[in-house]
DSSP file (Angstrom, degrees, kcal/mol; ACC not computed):
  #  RESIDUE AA STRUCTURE BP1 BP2  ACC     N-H-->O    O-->H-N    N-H-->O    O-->H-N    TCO  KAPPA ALPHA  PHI   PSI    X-CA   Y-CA   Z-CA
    1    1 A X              0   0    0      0, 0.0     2,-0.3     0, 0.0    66,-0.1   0.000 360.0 360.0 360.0 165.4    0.0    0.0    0.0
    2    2 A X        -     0   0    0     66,-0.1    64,-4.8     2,-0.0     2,-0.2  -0.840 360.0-155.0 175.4 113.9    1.6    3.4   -1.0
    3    3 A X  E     -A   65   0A   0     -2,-0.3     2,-0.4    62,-0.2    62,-0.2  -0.656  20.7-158.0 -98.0 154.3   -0.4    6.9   -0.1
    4    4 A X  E     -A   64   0A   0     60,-1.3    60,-1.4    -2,-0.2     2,-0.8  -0.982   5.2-137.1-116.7 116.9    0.8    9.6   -2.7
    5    5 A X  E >   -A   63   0A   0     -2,-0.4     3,-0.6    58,-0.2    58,-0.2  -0.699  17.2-168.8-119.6 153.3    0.6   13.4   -2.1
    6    6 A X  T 3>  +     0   0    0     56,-3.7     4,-1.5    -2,-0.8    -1,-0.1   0.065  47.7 111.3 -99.1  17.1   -0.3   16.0   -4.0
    7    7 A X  H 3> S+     0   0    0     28,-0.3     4,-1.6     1,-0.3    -1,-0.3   0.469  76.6  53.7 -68.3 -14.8    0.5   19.2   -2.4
    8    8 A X  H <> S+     0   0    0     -3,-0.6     4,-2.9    28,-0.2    -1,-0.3   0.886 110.1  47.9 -85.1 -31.7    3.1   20.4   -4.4
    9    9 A X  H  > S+     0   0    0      2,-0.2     4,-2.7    -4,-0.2    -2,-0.2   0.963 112.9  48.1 -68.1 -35.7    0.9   20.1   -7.5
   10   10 A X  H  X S+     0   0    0     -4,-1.5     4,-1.8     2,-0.2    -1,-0.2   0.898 118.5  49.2 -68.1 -41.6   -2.3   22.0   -5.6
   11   11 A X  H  <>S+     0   0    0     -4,-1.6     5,-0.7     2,-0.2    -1,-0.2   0.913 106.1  51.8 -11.3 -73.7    0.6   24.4   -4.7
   12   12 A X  H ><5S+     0   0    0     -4,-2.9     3,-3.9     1,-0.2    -2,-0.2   0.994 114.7  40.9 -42.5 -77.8    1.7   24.6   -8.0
   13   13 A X  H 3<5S+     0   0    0     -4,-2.7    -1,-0.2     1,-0.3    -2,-0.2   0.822 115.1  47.7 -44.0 -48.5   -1.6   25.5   -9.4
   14   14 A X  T 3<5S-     0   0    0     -4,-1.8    -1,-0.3    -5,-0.2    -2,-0.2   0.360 113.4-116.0 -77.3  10.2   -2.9   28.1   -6.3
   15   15 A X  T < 5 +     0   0    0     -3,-3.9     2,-0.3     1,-0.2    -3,-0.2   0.895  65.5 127.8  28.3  80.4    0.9   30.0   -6.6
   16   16 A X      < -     0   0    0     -5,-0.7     2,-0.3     4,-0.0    -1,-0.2  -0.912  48.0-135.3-164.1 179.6    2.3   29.5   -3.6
   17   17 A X    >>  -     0   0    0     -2,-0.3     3,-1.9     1,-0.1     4,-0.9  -0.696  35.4-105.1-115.2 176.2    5.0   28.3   -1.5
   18   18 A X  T 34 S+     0   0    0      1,-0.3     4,-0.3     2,-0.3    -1,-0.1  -0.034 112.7  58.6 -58.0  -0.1    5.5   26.6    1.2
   19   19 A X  T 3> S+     0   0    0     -2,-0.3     4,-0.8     2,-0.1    -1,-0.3   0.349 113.9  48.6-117.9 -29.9    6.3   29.4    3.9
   20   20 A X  H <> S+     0   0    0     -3,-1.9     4,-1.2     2,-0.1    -2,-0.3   0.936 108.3  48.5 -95.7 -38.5    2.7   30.6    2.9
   21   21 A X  H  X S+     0   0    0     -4,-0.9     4,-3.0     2,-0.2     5,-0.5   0.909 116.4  45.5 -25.5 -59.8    0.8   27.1    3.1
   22   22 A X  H  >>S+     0   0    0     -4,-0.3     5,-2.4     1,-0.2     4,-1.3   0.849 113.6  52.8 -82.3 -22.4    2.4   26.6    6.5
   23   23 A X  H  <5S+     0   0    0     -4,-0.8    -1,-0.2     3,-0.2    -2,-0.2   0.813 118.1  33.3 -27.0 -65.8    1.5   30.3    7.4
   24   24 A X  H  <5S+     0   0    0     -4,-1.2    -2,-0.2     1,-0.1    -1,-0.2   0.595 114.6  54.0 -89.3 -20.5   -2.0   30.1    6.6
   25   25 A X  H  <5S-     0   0    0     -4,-3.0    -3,-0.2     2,-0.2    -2,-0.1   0.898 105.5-129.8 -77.3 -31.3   -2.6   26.3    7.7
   26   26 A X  T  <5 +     0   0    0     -4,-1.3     2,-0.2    -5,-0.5    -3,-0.2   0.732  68.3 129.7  81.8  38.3   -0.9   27.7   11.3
   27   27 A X  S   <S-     0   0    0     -5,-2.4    -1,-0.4    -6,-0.3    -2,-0.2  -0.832  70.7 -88.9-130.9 171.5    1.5   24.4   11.0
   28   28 A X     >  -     0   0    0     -2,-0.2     4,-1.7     1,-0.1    -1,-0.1  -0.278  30.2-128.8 -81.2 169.2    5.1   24.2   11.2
   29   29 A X  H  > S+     0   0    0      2,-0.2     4,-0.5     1,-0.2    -1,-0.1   0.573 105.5  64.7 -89.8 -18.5    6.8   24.7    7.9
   30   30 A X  H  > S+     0   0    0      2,-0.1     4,-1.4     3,-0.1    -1,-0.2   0.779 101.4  59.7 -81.9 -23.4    9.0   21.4    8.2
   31   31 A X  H >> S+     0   0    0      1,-0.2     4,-2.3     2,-0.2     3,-2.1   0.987 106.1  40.0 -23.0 -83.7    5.5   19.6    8.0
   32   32 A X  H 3X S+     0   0    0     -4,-1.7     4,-3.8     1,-0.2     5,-0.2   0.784 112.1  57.4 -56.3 -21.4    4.5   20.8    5.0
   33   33 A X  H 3X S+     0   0    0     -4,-0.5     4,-1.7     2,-0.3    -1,-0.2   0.927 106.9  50.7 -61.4 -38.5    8.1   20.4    3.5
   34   34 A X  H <<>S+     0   0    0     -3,-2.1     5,-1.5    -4,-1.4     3,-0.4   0.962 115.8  43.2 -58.7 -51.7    8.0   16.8    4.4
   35   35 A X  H  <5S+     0   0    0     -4,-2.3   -28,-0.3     1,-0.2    -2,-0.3   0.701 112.1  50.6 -84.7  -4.1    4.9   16.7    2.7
   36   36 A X  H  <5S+     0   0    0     -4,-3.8    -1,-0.2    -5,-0.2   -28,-0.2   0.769 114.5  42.6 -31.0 -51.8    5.8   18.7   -0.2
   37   37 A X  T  <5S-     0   0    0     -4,-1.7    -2,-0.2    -3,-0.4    -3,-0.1   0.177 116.2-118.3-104.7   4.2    8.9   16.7   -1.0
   38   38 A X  T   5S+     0   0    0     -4,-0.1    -3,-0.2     1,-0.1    -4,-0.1   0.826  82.0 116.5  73.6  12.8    6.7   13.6   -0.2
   39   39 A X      < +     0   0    0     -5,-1.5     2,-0.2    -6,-0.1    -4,-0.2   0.610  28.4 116.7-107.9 -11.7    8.9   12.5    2.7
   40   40 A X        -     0   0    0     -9,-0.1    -9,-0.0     1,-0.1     3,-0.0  -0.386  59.0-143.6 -64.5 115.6    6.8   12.7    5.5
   41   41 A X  S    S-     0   0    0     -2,-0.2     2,-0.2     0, 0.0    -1,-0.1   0.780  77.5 -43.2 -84.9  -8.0    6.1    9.1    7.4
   42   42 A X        -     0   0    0      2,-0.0     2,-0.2     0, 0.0    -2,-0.1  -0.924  58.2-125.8-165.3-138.3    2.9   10.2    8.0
   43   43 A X        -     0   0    0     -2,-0.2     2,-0.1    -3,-0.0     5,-0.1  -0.684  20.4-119.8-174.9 131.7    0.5   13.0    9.0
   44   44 A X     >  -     0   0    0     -2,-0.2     4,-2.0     1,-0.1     5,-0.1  -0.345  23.1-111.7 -99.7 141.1   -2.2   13.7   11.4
   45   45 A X  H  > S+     0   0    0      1,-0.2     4,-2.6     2,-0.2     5,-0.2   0.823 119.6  49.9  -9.6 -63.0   -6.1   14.7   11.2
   46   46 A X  H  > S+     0   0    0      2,-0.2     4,-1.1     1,-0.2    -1,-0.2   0.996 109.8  41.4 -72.7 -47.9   -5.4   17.6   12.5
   47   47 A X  H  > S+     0   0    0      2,-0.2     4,-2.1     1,-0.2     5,-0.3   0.967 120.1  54.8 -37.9 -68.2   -2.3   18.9   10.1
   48   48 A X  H  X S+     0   0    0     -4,-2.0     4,-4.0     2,-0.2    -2,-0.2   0.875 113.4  40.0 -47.5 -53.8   -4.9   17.2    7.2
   49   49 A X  H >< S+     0   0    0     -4,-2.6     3,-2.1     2,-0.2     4,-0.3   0.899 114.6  50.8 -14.9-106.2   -7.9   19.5    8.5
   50   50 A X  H >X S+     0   0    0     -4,-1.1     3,-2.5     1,-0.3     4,-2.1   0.557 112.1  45.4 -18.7 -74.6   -5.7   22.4    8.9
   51   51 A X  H 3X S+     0   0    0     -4,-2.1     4,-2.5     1,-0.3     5,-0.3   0.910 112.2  56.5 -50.0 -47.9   -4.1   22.1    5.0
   52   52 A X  H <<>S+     0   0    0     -4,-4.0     5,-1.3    -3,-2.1    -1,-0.3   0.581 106.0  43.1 -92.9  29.5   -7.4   21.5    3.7
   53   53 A X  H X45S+     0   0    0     -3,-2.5     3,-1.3    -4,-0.3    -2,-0.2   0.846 113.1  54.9 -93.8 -50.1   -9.1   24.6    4.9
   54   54 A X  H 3<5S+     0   0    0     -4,-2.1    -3,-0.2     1,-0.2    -2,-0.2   0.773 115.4  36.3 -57.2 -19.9   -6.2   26.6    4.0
   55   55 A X  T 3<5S-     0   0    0     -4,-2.5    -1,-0.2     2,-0.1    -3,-0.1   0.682 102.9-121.8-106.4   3.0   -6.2   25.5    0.4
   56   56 A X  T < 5S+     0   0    0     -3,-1.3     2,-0.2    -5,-0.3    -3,-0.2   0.891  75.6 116.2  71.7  77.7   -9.9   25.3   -0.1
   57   57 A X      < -     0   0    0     -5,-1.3    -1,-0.2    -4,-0.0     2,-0.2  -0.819  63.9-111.1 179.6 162.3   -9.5   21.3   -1.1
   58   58 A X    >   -     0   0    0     -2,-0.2     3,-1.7    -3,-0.1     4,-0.3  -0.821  40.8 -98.0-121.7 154.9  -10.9   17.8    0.7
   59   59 A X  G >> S+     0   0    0      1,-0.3     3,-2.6    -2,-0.2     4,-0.8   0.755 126.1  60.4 -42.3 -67.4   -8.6   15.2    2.4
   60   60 A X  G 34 S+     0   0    0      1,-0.3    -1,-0.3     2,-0.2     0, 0.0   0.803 105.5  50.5 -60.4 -31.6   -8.9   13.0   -1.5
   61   61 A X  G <4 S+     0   0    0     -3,-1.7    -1,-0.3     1,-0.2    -2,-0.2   0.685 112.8  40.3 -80.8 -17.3   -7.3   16.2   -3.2
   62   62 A X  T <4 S+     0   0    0     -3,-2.6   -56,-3.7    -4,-0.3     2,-0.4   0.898 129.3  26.7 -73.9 -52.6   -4.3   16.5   -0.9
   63   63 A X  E  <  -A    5   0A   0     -4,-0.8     2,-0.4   -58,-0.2   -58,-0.2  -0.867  58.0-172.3-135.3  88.2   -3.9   12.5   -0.9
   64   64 A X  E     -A    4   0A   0    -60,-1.4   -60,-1.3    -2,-0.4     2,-0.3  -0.725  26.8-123.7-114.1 161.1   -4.7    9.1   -3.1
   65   65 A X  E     -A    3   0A   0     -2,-0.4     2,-0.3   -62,-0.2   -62,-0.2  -0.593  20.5-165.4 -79.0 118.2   -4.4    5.5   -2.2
   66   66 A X        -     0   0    0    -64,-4.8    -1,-0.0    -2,-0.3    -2,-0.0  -0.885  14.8-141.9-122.5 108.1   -2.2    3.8   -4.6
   67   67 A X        -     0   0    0     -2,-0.3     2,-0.0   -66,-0.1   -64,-0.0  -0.069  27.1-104.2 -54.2 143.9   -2.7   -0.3   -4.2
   68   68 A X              0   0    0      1,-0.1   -66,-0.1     0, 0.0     0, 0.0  -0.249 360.0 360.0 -51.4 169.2    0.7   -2.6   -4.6
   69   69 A X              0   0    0     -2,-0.0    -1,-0.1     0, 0.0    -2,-0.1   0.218 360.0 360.0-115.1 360.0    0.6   -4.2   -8.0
């Protein structure tokens, strides 16, 4: 099982970085970095809340389920 996220492309599209996401979410800015750069071993309800109010998105648009093959 293998989660992918998609916050640097919903970044990409809204123009902005990552010092403004973590700004506006009110989370720390090595959070979002992890989860920017996809490195991040996981991430909590509230941090997920919190990102998708600030980007105007739901939990599926930050994050999809990609089954093993």
């Amino acid at each position: 099982m293998s989660l992918k996220c998609h916050l640097s492309r919903i970044m990409g599209e809204k123009r902005i970085n990552i010092s403004e996401v973590a700004k506006e979410a009110g989370i720390a800015r090595n959070t979002v970095t992890a989860l920017y750069h996809e490195t991040a071993k996981g991430v909590t309800w509230d941090v997920l809340e919190k990102l998708c109010a600030a980007l105007d998105c739901q939990p599926g648009d930050l994050l999809e389920y990609l089954p093993k093959k």
